[in-house]
C-alpha positions as CSV (number, residue, x, y, z in Angstrom):
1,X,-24.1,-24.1,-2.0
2,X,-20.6,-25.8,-2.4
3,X,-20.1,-23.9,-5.5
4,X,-21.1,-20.6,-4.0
5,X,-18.8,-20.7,-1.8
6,X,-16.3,-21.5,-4.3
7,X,-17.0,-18.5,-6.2
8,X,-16.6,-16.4,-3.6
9,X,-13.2,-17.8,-2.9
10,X,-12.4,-17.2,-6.3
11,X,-13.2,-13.7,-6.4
12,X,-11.6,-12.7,-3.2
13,X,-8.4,-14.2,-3.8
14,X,-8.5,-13.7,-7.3
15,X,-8.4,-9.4,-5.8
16,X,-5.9,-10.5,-3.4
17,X,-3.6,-12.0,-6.3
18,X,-4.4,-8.8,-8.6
19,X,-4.0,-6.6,-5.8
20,X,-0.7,-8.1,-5.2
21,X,0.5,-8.4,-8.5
22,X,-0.2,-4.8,-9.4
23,X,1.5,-3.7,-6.3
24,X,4.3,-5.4,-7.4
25,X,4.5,-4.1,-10.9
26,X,4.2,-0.6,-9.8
27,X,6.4,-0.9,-7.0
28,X,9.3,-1.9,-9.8
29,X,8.2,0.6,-11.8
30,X,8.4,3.2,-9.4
31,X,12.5,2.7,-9.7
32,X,12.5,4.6,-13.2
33,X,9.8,7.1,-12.2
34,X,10.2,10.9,-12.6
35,X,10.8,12.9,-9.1
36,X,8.6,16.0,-8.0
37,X,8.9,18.0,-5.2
38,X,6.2,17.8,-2.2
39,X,5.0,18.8,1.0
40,X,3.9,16.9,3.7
41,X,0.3,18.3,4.6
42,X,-0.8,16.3,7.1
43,X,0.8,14.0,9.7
44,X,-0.7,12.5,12.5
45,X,0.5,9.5,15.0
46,X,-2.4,6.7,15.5
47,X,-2.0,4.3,18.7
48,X,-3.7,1.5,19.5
49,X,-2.7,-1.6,21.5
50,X,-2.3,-4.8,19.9
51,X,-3.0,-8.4,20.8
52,X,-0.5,-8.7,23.5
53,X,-1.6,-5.2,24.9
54,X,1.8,-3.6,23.5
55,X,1.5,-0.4,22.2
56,X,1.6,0.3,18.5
57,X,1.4,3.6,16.5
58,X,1.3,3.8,12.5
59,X,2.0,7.2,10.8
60,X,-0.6,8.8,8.9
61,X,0.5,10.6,6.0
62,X,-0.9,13.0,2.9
63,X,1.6,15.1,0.7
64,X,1.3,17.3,-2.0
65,X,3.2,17.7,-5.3
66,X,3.1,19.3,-8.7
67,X,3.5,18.2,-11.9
68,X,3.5,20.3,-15.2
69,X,1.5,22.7,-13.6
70,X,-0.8,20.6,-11.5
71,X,-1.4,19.8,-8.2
72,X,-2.1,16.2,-7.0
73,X,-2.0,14.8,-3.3
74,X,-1.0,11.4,-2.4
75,X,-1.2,9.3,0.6
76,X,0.7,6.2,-0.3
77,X,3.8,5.7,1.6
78,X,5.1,2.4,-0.8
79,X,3.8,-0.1,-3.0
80,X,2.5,-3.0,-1.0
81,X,1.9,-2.0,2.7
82,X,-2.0,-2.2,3.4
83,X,-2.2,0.7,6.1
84,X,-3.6,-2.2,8.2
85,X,-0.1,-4.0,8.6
86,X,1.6,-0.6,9.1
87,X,1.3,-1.0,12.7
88,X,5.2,-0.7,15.0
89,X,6.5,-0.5,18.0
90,X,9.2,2.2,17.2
91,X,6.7,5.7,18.9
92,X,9.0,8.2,16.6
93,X,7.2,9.9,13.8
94,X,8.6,9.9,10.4
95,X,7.0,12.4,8.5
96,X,6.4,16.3,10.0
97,X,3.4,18.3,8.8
98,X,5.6,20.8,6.4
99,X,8.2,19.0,5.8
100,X,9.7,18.7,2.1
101,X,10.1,15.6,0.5
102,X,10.9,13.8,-2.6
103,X,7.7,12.0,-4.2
104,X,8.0,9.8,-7.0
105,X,5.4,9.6,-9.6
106,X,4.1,7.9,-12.8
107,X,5.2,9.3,-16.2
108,X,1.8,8.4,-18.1
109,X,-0.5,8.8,-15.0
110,X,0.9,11.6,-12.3
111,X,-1.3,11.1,-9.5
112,X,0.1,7.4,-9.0
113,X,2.6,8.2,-7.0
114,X,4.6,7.3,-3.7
115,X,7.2,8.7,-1.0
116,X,9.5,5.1,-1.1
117,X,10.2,3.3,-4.2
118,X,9.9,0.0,-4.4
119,X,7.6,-2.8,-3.1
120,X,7.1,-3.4,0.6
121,X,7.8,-7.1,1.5
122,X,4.7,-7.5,3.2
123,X,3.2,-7.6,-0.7
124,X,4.1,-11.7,-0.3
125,X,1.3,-12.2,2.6
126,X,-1.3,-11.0,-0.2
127,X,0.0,-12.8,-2.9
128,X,0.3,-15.7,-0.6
129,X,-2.7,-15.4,0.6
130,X,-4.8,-14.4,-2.7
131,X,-3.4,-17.5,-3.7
132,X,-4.4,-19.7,-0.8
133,X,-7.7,-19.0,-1.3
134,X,-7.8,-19.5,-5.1
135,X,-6.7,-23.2,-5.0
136,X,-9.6,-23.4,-1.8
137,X,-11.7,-22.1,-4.8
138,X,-10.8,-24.4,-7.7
139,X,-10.6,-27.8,-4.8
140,X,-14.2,-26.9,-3.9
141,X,-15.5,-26.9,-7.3
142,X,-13.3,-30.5,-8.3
């Protein structure tokens, strides 16, 4: 059983540290990508309350751009930021429905793309965390 659960540590935080790590990667590449012009198709508000009964609102988001001819839509706001731990405080939206914007996009693969360069710091809680739960993994199975 013991090494059961070991493998099952290993695998999920073995995703969490890939996961992380490619966020990473991408999010530095994203620095020398190639810009497009978009359009922000849809953009909704969410609220919900969270654990101290403060309201929270996340924004989102999907844009459309074109590259060489083709169309691709894109939902990722930056590198790194689960939508989960997108939640604020701050009610005003970012995004408009219409609105133009600047999306940044891989040379060799167009569709990856993103409105904010870069890596968002919250990355480190799923590295961190991947992590965490590898070295549960390997202590289980010493």
């Amino acid at each position: 059983m013991r090494e059961f659960i070991a493998a099952g540590c290993l695998f999920i935080g073995g995703w969490c540290l890939l996961s992380g790590v490619r966020a990473v990667v991408l999010g530095l590449l994203s620095h020398r990508w190639p810009e497009a012009n978009g359009i922000i198709r849809n953009a909704k508000v969410v609220t919900s309350r969270n654990s101290e009964g403060d309201e929270v609102s996340r924004q989102e988001i999907e844009y459309k751009y074109s590259v060489n001819g083709r169309v691709y839509r894109g939902t990722r706001l930056r590198f790194g930021l689960p939508r989960r731990l997108s939640w604020t405080n701050q009610p005003s939206p970012v995004f408009r429905r219409g609105q133009s914007v600047t999306i940044f996009h891989s040379n060799s693969r167009p569709a990856v793309s993103v409105l904010r360069k870069g890596v968002s710091p919250f990355v480190f809680i799923t590295l961190t965390t991947g992590g965490a739960i590898v070295l549960a993994g390997i202590r289980l199975l010493s």
